[in-house]
PyMOL Python script that loads the backbone (N, CA, C, O; Angstrom):
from pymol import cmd

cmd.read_pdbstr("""\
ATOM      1  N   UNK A   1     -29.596  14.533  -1.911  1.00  0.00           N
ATOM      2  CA  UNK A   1     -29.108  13.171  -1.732  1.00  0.00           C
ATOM      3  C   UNK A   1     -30.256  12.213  -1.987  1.00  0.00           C
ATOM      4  O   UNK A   1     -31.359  12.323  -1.452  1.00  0.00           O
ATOM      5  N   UNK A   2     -29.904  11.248  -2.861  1.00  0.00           N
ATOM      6  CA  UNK A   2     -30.579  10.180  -3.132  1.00  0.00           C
ATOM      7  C   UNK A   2     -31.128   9.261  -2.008  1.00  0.00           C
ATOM      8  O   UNK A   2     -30.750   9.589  -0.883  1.00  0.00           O
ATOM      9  N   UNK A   3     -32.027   8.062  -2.084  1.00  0.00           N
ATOM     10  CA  UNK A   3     -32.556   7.362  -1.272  1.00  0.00           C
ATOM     11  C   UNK A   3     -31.358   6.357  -1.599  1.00  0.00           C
ATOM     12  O   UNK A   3     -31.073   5.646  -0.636  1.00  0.00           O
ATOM     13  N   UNK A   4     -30.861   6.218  -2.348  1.00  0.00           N
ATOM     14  CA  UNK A   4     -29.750   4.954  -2.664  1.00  0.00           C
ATOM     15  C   UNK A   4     -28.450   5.433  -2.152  1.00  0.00           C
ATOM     16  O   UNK A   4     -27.832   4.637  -1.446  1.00  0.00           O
ATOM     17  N   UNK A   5     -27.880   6.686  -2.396  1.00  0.00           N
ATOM     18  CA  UNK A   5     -26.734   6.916  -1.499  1.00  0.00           C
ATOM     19  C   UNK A   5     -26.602   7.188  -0.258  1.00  0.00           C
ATOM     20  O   UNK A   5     -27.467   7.816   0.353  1.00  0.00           O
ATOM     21  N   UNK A   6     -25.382   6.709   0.352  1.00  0.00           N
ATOM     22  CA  UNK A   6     -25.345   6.719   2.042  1.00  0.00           C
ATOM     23  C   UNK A   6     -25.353   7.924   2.435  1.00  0.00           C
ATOM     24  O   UNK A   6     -25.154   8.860   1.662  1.00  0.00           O
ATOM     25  N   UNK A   7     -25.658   8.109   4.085  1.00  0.00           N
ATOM     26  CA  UNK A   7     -25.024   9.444   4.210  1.00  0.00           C
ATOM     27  C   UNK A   7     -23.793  10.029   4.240  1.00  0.00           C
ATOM     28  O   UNK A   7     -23.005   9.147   3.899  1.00  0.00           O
ATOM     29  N   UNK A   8     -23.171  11.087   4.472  1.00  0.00           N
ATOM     30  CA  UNK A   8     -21.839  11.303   4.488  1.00  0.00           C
ATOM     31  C   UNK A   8     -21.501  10.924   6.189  1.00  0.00           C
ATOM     32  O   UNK A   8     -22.356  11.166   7.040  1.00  0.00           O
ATOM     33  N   UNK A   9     -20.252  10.348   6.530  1.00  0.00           N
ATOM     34  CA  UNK A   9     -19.949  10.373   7.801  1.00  0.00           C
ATOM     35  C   UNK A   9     -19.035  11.195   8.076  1.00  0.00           C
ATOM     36  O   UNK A   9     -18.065  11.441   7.358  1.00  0.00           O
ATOM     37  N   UNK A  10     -19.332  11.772   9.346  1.00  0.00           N
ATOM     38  CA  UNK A  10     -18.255  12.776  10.142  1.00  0.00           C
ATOM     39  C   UNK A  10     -16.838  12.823   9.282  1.00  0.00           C
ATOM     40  O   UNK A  10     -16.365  13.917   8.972  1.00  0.00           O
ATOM     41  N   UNK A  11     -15.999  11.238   8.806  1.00  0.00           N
ATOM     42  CA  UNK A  11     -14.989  11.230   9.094  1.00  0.00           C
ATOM     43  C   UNK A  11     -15.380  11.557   7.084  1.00  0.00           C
ATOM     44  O   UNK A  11     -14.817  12.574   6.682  1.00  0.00           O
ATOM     45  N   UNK A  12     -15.765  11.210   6.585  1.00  0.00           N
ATOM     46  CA  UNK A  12     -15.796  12.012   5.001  1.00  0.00           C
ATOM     47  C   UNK A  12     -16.060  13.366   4.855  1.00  0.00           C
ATOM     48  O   UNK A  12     -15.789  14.097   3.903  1.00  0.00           O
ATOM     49  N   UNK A  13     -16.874  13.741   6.384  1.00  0.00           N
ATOM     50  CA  UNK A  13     -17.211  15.155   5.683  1.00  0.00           C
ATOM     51  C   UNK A  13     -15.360  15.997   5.718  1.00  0.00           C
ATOM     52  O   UNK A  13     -14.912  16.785   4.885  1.00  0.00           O
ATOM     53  N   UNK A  14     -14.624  15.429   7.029  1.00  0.00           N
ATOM     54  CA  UNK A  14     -13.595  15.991   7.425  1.00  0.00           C
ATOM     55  C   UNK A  14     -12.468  15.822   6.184  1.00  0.00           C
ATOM     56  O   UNK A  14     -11.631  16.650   5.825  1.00  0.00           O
ATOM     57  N   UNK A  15     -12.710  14.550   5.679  1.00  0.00           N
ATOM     58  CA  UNK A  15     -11.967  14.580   4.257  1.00  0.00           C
ATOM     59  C   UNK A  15     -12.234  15.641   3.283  1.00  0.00           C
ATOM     60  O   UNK A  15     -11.303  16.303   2.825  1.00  0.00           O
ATOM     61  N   UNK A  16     -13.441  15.841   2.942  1.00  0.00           N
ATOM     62  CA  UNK A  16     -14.261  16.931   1.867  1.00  0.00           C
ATOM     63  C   UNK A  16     -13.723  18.013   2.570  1.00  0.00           C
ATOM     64  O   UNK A  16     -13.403  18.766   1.650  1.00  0.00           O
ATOM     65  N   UNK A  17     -13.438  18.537   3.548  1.00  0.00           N
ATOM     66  CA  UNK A  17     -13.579  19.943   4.013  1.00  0.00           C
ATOM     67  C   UNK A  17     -11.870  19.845   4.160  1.00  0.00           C
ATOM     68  O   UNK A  17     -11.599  20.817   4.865  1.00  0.00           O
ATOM     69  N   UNK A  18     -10.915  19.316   3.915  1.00  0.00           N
ATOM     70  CA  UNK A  18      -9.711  19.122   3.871  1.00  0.00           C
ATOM     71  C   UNK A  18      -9.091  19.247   2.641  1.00  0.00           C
ATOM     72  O   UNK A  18      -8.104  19.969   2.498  1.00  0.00           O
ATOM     73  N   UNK A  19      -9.692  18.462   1.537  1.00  0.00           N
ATOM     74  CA  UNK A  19      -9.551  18.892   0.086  1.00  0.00           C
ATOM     75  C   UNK A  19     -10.085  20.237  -0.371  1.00  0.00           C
ATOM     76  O   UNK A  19      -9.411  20.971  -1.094  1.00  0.00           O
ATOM     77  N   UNK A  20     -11.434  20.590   0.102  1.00  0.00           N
ATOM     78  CA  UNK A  20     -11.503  21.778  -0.204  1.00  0.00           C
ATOM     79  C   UNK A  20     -10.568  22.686   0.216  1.00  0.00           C
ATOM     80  O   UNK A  20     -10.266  23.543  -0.614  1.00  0.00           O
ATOM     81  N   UNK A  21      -9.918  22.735   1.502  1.00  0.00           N
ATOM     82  CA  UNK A  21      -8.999  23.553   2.086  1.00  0.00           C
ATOM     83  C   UNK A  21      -7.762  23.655   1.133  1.00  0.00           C
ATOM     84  O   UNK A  21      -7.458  24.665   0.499  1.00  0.00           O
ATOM     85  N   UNK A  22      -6.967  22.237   1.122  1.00  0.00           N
ATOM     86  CA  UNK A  22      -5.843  21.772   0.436  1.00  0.00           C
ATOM     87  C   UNK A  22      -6.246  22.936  -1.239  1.00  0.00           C
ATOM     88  O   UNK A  22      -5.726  24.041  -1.400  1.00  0.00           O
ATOM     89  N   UNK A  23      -6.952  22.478  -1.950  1.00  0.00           N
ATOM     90  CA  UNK A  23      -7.234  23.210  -2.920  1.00  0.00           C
ATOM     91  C   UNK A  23      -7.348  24.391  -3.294  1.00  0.00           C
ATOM     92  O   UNK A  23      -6.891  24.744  -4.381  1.00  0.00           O
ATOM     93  N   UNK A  24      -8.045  25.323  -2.384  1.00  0.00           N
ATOM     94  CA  UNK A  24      -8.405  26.710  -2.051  1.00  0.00           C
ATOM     95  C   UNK A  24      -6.801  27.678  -1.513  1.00  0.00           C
ATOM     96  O   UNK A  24      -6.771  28.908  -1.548  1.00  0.00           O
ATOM     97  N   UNK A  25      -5.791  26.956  -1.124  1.00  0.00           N
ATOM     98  CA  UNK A  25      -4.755  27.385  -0.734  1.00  0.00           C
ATOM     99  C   UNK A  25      -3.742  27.322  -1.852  1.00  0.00           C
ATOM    100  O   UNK A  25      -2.775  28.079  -1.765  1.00  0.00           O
ATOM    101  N   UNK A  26      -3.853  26.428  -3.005  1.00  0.00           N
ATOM    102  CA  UNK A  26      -3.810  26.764  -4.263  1.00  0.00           C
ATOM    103  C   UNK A  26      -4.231  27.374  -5.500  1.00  0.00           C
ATOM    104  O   UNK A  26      -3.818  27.252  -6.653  1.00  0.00           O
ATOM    105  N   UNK A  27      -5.419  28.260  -4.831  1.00  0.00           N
ATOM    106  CA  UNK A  27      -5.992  29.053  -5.614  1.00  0.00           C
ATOM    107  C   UNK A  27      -6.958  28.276  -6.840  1.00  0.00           C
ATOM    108  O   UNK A  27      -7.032  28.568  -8.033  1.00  0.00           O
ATOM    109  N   UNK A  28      -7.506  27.424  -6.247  1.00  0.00           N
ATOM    110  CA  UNK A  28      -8.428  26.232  -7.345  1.00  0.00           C
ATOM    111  C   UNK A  28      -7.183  25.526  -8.403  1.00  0.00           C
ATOM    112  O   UNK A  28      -7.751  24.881  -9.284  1.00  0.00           O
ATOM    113  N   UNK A  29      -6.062  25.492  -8.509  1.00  0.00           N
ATOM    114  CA  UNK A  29      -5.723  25.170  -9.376  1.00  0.00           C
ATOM    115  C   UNK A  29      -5.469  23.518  -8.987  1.00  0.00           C
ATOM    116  O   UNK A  29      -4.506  23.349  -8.239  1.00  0.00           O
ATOM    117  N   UNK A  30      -6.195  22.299  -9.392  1.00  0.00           N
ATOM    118  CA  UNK A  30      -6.058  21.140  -9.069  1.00  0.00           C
ATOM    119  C   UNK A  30      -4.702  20.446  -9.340  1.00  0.00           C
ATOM    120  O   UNK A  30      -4.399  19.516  -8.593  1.00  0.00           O
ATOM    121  N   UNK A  31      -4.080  20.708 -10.071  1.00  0.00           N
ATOM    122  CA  UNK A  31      -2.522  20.518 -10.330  1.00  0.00           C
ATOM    123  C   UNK A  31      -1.250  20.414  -9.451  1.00  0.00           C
ATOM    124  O   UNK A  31      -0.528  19.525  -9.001  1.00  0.00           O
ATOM    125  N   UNK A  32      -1.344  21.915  -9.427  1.00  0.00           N
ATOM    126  CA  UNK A  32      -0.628  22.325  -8.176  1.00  0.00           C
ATOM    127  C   UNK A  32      -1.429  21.351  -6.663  1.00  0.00           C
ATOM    128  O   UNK A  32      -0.883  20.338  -6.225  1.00  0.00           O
ATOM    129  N   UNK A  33      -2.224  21.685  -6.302  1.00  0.00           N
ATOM    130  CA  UNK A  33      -3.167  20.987  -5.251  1.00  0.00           C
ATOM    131  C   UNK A  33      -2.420  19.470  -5.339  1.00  0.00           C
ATOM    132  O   UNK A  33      -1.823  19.090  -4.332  1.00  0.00           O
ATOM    133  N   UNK A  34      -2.445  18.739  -6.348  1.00  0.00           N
ATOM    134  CA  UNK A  34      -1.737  17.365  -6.020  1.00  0.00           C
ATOM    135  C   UNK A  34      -0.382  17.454  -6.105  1.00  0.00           C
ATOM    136  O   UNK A  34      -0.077  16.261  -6.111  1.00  0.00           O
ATOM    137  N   UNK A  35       0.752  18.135  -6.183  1.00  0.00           N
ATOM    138  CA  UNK A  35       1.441  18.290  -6.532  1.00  0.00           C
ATOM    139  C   UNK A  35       2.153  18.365  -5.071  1.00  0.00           C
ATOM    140  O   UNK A  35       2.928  17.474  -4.725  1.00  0.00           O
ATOM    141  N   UNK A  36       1.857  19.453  -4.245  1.00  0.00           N
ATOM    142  CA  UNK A  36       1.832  20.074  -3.201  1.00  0.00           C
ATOM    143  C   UNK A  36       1.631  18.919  -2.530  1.00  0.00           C
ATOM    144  O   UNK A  36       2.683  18.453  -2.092  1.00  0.00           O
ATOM    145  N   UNK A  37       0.660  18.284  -2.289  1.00  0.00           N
ATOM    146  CA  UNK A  37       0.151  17.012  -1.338  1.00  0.00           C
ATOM    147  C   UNK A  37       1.163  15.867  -1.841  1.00  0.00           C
ATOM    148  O   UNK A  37       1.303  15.079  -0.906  1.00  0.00           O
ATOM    149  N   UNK A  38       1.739  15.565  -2.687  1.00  0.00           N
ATOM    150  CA  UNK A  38       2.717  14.621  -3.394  1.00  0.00           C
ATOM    151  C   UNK A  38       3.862  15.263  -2.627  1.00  0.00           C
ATOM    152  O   UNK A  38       4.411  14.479  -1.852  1.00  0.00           O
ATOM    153  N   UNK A  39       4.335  16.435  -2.649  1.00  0.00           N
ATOM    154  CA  UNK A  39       5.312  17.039  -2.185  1.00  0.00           C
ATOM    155  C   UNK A  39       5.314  16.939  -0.470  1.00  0.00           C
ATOM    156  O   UNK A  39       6.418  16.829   0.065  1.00  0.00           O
ATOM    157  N   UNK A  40       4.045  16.976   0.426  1.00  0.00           N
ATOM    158  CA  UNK A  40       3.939  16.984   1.650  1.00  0.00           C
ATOM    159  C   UNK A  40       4.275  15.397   2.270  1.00  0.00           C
ATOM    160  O   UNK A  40       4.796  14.996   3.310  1.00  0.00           O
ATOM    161  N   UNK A  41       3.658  14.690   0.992  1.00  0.00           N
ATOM    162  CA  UNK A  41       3.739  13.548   1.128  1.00  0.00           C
ATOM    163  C   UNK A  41       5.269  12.597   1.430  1.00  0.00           C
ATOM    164  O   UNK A  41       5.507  11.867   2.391  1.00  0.00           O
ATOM    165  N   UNK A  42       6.274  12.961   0.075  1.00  0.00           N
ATOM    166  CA  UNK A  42       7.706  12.797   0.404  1.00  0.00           C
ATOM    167  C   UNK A  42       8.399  13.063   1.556  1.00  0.00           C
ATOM    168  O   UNK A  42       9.223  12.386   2.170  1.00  0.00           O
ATOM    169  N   UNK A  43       7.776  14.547   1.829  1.00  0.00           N
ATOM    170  CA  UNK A  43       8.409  15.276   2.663  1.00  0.00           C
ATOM    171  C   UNK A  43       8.193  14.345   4.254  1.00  0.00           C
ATOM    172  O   UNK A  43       9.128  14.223   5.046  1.00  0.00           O
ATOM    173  N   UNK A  44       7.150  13.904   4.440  1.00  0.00           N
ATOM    174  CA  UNK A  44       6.754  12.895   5.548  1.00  0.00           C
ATOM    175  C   UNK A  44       7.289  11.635   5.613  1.00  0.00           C
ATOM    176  O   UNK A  44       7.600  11.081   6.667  1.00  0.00           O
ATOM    177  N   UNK A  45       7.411  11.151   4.482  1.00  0.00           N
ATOM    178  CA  UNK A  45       8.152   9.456   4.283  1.00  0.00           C
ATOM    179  C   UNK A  45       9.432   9.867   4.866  1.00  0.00           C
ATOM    180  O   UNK A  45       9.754   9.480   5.989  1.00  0.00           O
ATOM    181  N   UNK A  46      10.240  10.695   4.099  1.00  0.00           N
ATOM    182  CA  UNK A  46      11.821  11.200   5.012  1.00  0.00           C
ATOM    183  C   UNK A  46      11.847  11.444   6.076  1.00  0.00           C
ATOM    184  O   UNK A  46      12.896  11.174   6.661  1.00  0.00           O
ATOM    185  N   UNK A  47      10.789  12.036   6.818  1.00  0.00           N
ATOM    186  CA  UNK A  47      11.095  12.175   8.431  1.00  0.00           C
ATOM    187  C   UNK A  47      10.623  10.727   9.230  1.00  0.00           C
ATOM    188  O   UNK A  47      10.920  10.401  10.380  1.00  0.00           O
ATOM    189  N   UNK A  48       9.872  10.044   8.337  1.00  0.00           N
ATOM    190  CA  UNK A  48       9.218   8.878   8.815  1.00  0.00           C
ATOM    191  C   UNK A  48      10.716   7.661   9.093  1.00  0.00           C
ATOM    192  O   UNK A  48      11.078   7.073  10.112  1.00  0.00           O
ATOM    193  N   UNK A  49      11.278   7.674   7.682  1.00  0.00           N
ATOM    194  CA  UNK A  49      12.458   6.769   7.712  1.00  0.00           C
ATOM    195  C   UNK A  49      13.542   7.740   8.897  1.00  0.00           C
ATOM    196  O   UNK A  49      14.182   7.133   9.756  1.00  0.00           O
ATOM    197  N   UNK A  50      13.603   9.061   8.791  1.00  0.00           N
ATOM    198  CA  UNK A  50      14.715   9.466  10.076  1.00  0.00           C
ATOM    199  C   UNK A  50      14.106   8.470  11.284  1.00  0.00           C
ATOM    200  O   UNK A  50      14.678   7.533  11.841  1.00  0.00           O
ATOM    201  N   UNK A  51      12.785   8.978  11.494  1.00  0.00           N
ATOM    202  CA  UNK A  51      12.626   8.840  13.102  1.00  0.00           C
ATOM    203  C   UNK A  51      12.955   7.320  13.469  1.00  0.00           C
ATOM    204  O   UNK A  51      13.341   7.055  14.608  1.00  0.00           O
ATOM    205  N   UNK A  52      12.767   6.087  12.279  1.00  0.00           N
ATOM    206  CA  UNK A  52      12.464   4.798  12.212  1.00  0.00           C
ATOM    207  C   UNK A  52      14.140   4.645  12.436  1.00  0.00           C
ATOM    208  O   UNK A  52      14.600   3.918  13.317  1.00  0.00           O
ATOM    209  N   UNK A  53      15.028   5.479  11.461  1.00  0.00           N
ATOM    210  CA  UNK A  53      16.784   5.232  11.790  1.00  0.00           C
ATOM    211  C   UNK A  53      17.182   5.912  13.414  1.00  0.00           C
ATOM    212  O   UNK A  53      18.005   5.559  14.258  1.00  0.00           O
ATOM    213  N   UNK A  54      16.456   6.724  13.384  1.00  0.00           N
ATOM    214  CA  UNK A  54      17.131   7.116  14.915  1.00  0.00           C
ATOM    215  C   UNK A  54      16.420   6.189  16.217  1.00  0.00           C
ATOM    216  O   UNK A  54      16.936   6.108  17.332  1.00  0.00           O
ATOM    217  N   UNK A  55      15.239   5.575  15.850  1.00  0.00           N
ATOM    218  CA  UNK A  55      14.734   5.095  16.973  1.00  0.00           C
ATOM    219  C   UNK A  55      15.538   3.404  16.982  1.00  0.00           C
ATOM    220  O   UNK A  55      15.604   2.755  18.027  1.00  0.00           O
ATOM    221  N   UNK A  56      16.046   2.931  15.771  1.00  0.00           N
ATOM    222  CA  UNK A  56      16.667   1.712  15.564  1.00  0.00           C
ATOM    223  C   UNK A  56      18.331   1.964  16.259  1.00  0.00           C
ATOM    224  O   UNK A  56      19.050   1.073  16.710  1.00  0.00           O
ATOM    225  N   UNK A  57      18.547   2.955  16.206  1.00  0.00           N
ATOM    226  CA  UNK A  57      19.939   3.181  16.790  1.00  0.00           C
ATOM    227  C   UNK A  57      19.833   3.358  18.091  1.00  0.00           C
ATOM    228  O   UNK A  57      20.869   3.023  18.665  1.00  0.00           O
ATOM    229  N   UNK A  58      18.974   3.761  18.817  1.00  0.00           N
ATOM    230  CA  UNK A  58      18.741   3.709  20.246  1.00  0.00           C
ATOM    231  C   UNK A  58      18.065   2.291  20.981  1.00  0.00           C
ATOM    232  O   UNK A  58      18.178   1.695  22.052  1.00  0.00           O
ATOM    233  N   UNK A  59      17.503   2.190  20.051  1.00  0.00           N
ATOM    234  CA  UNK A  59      17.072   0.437  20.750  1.00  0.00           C
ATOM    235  C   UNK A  59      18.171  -0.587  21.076  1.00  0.00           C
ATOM    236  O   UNK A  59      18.934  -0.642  20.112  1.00  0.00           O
ATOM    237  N   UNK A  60      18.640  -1.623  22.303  1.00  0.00           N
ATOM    238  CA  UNK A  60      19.339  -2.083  22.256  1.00  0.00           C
ATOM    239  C   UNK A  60      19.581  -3.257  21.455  1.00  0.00           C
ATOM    240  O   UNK A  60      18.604  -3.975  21.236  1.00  0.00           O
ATOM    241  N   UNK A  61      21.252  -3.751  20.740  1.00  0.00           N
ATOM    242  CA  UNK A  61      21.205  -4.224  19.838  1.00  0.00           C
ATOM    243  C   UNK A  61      21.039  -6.191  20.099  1.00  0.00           C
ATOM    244  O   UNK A  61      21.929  -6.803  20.688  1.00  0.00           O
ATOM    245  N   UNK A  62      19.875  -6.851  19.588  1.00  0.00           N
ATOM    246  CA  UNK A  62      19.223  -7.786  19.400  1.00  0.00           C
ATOM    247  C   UNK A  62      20.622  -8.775  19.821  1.00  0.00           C
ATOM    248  O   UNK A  62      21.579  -8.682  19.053  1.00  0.00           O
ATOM    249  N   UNK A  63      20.715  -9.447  20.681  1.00  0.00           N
ATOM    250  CA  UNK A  63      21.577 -10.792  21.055  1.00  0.00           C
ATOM    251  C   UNK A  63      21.167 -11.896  20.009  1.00  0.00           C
ATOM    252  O   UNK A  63      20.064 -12.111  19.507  1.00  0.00           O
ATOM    253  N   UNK A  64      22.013 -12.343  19.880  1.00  0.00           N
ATOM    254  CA  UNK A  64      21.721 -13.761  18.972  1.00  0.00           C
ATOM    255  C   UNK A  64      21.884 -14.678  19.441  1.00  0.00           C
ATOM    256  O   UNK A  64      23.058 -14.885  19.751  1.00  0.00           O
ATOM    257  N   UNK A  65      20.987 -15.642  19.741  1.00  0.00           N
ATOM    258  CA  UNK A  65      20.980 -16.824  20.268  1.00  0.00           C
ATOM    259  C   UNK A  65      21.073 -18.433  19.832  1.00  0.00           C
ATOM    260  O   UNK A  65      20.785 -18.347  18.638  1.00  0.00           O
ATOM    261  N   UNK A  66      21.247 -19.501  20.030  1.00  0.00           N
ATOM    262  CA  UNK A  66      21.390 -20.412  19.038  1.00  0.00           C
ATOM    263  C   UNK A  66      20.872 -21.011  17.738  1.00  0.00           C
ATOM    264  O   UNK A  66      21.293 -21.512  16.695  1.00  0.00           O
ATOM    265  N   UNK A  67      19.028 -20.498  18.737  1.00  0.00           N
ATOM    266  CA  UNK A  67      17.741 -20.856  18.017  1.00  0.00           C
ATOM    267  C   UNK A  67      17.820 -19.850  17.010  1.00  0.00           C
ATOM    268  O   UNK A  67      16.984 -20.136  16.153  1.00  0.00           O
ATOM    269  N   UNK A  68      18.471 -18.739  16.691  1.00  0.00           N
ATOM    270  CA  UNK A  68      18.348 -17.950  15.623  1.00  0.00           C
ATOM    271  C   UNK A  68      19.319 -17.915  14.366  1.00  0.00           C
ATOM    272  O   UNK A  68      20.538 -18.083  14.371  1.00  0.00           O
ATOM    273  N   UNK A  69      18.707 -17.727  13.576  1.00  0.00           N
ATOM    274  CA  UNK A  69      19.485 -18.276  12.051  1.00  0.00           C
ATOM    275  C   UNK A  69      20.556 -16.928  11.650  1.00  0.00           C
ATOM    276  O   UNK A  69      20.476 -15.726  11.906  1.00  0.00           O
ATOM    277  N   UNK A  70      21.444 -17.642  11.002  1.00  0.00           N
ATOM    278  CA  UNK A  70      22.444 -16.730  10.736  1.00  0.00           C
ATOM    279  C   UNK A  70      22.403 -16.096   9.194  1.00  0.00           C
ATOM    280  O   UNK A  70      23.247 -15.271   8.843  1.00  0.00           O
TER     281      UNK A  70
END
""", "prot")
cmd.dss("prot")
cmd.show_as("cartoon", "prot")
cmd.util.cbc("prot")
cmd.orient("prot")
């Protein structure tokens, strides 16, 4: 490491050692590796929008009052 570059912090090294993981479980193939993480990725937005629809259906529903626009 250079005198001009920073050091690595805890929370980069945990990134680096996460991609290496992510990668290595694809057998080096970088392709697949994003592909997979693109795929984990979707796969999270859909449970993200469930939990956001089921937690909106349990909340009670918003009264409307005069001051509020129609």
């Amino acid at each position: 490491m250079s005198m001009s570059e920073p050091a690595p912090s805890p929370d980069t090294d945990c990134y680096e050692q996460a991609c290496d993981q992510a990668i290595a479980m694809c057998d080096g193939n970088l392709r697949s590796t994003i592909k997979a993480l693109i795929m984990a990725n979707e796969y999270l937005e859909i449970e993200l929008r469930e939990l956001q629809a089921a937690a909106a259906e349990r909340a009670p529903a918003r009264r409307r009052t005069r001051g509020d626009a129609a």
